[in-house]
C-alpha positions as CSV (number, residue, x, y, z in Angstrom):
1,X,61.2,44.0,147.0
2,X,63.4,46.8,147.5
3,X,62.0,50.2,147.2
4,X,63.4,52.9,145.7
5,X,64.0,56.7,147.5
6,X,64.1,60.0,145.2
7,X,67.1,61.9,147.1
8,X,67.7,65.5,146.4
9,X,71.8,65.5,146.5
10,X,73.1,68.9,145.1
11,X,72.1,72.4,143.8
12,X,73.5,75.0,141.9
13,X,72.5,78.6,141.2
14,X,72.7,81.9,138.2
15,X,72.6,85.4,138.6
16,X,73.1,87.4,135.2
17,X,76.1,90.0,135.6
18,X,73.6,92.7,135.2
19,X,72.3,94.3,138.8
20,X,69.5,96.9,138.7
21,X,69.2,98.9,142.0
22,X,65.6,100.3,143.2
23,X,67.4,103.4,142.9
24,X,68.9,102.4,139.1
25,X,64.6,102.0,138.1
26,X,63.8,105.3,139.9
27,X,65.8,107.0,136.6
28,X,63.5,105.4,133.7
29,X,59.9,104.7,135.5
30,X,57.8,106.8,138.4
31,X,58.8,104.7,141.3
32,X,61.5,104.9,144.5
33,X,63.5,102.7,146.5
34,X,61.5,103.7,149.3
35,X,58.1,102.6,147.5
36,X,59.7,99.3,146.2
37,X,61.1,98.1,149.4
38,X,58.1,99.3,151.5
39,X,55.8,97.0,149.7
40,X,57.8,94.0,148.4
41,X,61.0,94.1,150.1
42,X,63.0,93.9,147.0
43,X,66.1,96.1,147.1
44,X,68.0,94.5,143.8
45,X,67.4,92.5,140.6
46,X,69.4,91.1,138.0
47,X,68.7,91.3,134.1
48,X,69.9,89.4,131.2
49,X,72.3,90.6,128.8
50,X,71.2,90.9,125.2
51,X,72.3,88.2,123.7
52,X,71.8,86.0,127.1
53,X,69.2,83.3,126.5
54,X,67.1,81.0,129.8
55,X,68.8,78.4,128.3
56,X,72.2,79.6,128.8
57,X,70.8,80.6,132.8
58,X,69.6,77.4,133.2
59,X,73.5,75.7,131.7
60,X,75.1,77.6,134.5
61,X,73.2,76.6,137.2
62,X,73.4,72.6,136.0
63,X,76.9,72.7,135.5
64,X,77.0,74.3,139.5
65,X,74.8,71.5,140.4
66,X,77.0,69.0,138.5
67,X,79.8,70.4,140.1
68,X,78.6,70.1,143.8
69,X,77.3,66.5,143.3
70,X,79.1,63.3,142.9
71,X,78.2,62.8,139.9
72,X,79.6,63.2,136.1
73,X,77.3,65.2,133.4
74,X,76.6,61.9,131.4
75,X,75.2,60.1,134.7
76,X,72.0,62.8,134.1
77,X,69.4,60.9,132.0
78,X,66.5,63.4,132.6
79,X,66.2,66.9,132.8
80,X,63.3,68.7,133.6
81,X,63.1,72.4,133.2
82,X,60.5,75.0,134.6
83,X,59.6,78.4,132.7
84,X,57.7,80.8,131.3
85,X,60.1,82.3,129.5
86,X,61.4,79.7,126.4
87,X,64.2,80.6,124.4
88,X,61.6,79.3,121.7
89,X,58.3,78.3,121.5
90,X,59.4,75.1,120.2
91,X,61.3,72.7,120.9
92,X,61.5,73.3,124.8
93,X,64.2,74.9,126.6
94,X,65.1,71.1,128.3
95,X,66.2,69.8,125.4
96,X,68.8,72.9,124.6
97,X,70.1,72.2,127.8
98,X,70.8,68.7,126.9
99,X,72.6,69.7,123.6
100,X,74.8,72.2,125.7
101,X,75.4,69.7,128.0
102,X,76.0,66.7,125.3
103,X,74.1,64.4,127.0
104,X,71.1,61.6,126.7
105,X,68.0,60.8,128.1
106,X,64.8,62.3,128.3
107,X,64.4,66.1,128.5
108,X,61.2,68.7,128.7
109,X,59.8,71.6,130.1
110,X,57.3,72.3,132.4
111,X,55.2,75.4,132.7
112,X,53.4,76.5,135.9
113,X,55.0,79.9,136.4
114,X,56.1,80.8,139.8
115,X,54.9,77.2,140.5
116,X,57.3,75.1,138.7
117,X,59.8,74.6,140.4
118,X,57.2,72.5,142.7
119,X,55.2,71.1,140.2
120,X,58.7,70.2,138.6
121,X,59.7,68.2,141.8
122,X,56.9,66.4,141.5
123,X,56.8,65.4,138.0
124,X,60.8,64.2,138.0
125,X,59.9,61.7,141.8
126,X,56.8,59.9,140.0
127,X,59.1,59.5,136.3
128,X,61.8,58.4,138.7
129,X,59.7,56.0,140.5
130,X,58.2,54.7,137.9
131,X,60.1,54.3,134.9
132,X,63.8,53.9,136.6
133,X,65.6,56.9,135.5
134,X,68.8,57.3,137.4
135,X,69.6,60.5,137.7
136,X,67.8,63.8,137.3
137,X,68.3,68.0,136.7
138,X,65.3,70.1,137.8
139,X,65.9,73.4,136.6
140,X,63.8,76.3,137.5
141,X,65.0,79.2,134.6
142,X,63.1,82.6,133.6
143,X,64.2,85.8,132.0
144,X,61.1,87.6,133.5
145,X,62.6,90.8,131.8
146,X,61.4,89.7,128.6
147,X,57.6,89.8,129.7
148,X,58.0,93.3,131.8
149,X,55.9,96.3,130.7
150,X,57.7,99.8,132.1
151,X,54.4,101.9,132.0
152,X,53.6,99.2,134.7
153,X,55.4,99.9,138.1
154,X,53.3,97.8,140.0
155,X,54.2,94.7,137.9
156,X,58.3,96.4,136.4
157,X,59.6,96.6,139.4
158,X,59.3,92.7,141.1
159,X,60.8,90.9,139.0
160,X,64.1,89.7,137.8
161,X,66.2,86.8,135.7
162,X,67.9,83.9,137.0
163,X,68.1,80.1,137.1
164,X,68.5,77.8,140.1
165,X,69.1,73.7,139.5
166,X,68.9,70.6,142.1
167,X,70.3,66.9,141.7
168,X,67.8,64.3,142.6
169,X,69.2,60.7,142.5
170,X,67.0,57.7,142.2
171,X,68.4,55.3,145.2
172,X,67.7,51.4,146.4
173,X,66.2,51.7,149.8
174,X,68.0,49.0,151.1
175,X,66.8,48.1,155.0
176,X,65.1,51.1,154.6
177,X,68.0,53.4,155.8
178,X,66.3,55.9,153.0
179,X,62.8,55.8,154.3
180,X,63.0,59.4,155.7
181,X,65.1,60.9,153.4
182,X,65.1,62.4,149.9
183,X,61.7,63.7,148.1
184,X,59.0,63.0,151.1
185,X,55.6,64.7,149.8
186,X,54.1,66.7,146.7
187,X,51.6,68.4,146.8
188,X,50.0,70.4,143.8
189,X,46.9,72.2,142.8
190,X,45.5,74.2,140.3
191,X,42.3,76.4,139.9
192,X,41.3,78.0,136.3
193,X,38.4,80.0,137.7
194,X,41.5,82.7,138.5
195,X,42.8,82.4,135.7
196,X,42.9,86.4,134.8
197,X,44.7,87.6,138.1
198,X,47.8,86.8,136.8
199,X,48.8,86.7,133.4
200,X,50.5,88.2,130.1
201,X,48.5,90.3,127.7
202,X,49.6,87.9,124.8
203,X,50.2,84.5,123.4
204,X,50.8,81.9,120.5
205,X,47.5,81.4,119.9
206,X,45.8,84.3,120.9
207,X,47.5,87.1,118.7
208,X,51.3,85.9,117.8
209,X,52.8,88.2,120.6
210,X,54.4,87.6,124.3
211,X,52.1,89.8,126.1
212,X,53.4,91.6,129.0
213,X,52.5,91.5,132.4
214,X,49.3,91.8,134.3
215,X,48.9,91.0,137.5
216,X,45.7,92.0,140.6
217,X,48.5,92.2,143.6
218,X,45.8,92.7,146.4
219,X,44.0,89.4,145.1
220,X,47.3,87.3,144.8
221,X,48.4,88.5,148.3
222,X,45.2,86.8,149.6
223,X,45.6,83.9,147.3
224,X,49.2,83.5,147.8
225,X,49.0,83.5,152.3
226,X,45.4,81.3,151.9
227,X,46.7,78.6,149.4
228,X,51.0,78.8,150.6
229,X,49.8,77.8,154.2
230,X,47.1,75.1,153.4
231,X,49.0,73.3,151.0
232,X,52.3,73.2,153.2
233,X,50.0,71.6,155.6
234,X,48.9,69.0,153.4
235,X,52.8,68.3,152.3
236,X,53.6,67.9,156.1
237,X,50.4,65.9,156.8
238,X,51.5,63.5,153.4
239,X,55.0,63.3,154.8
240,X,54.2,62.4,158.6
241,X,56.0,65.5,159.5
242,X,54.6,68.7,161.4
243,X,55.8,71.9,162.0
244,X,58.2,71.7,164.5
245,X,60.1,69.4,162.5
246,X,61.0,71.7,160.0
247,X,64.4,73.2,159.8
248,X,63.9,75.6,156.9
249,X,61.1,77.2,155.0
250,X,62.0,77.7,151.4
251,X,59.0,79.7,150.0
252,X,59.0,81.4,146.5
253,X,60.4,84.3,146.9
254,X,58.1,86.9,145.1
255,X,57.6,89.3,148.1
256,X,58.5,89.6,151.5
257,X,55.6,90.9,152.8
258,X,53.5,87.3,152.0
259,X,56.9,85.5,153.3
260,X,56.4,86.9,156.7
261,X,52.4,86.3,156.8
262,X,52.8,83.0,155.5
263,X,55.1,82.5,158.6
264,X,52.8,83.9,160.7
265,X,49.9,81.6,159.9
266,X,52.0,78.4,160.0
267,X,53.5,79.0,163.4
268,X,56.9,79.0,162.3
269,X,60.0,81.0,163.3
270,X,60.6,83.7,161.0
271,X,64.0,82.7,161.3
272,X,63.8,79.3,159.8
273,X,62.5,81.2,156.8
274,X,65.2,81.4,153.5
275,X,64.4,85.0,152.3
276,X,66.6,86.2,149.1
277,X,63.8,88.5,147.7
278,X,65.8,91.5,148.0
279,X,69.2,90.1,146.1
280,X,67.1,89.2,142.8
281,X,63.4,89.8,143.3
282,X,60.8,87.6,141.8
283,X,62.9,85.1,139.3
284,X,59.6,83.2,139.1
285,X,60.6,79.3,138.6
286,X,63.7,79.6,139.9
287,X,63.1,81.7,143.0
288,X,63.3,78.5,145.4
289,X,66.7,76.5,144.4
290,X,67.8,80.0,144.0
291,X,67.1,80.3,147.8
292,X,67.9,76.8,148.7
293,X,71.6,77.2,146.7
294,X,71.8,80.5,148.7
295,X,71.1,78.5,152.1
296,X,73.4,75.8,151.2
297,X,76.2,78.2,150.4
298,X,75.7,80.2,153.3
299,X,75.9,77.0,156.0
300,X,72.2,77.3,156.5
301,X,70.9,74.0,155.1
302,X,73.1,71.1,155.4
303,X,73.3,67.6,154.7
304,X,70.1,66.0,157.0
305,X,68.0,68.9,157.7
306,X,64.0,68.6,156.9
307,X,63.0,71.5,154.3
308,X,59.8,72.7,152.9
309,X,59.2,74.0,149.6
310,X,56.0,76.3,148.6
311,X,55.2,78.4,145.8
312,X,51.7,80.0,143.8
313,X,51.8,81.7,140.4
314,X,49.7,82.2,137.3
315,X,46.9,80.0,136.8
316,X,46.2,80.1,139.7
317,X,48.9,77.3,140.1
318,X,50.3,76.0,143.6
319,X,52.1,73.5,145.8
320,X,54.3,72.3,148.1
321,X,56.9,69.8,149.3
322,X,58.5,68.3,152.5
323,X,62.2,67.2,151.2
324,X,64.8,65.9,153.4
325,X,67.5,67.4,152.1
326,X,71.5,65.2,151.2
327,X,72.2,61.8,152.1
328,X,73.2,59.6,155.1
């Protein structure tokens, strides 16, 4: 029996047209570029427009990824979005998507915050594994604008809006040629007990409202180093790989400060570390195929190199992956 390889092929990325400068906050909220860049590294952010909905983000950034595979639109027969931050609360955000893109197949949203992009990954390999889907969009899309308070500079300031998309293709491993490429290892976790350190104010359920907000920085910062590094060890330990081996970190990209510590802790170059954290801030799901359409672009990653994935938001919610990236 031939078994069948999960390879991630393409990616595509969105920026909204609007840029907001560290400088550009200073005029409407108590805070510097100075301040900002000193403790997150973030020097820029972009912001949708009015009328700009994560759907329409998350469009752009499939259609890139379209465009840089080898594939047409109507060869997608599952798409799997990540976000906090749903044009509605029902039906989900995926399934817009699908209408723009007038396609078939299965389509849904997944919601770990910062974390879904991972979580995502891992979803869309086991569904492609196990019940044969073909082809497959995993889009990480927020409008994190929607959810900021501005009386809150230690929250306002981080993040941003954007969407970031990758191709996985489902393929026959025949002779094993595929057996160290595509998807290698997922790993995710969860933990409820800190459920309070990051958050919004509001929900559904709770009193009809978004909520904005709220988030214990000194506590994620430990959470975020602790939790990045052990469970990029697991993926590695899953995937047979170690360190060494890696040709790119692609952490979420929520603040530099934790970027550089979490390098520091694995042992790993700080140069093999995709940072983008100061072009667009934290865009929460879609901060890593932001970064990885970023490296791609930019002749970092290409076709064959080993790349790891790692991310931690609300919930607490966290993971990571060992991919190897394109195709033989």
């Amino acid at each position: 029996m031939i078994s069948d390889k999960v390879l991630l092929t393409s990616s595509g990325s969105y920026l909204p047209n609007n840029i907001y400068s560290n400088d550009a906050l200073s005029k409407f909220i108590d805070t510097s570029d100075e301040w900002i860049s000193k403790r997150s590294g973030i020097k820029n952010r972009h912001f949708v427009s009015k009328n700009e909905t994560t759907s329409d983000l998350a469009l752009h950034a499939a259609l890139k990824a379209i465009e840089n595979s080898t594939l047409d639109k109507d060869d997608i027969n599952l798409i799997i979005v990540a976000t906090t931050t749903p044009d509605n609360t029902f039906p989900s955000t995926a399934t817009m998507v699908q209408k723009k893109l007038n396609i078939k197949g299965a389509a849904f949203d997944i919601q770990a915050v910062c974390a879904g992009f991972v979580f995502a990954l891992s979803v869309a390999k086991s569904l492609m594994k196990d019940n044969n889907y073909k082809n497959c969009l995993v889009i990480g899309a927020d409008s994190m604008s929607k959810l900021l308070d501005w009386k809150d500079r230690s929250t306002a300031v981080l993040f941003g809006d954007g969407a970031g998309a990758v191709i996985l293709e489902n393929k026959e491993n025949i002779d094993n040629k595929l057996d160290d490429w595509g998807v290698l290892s997922n790993v995710i976790h969860s933990d409820g007990e800190y459920y309070d350190l990051l958050k919004t104010n509001g929900g559904v359920s709770t009193d009809q409202k978004i909520g904005f907000i709220e988030m214990a920085g000194k506590e994620i910062f430990k959470h975020a180093v602790e939790k990045l590094s052990l469970s990029f060890q697991e993926a590695l330990k899953l995937s047979y790989k170690n360190i060494e081996q890696i040709d790119w970190l692609i952490p979420h990209q929520a603040n530099q400060r934790i970027l550089l510590a979490v390098a520091d802790r694995l042992k790993i170059d700080p140069v093999k570390v995709i940072s983008t954290v100061m072009h667009h801030g934290n865009t929460s799901a879609a901060s890593i195929p932001l970064a990885l359409d970023y490296a791609i672009n930019n002749n970092k990653v290409r076709n064959g190199h080993l790349i790891g994935f790692q991310a931690i938001g609300g919930g607490l919610s966290w993971g990571a992956s060992v991919v190897r990236y394109g195709k033989p």
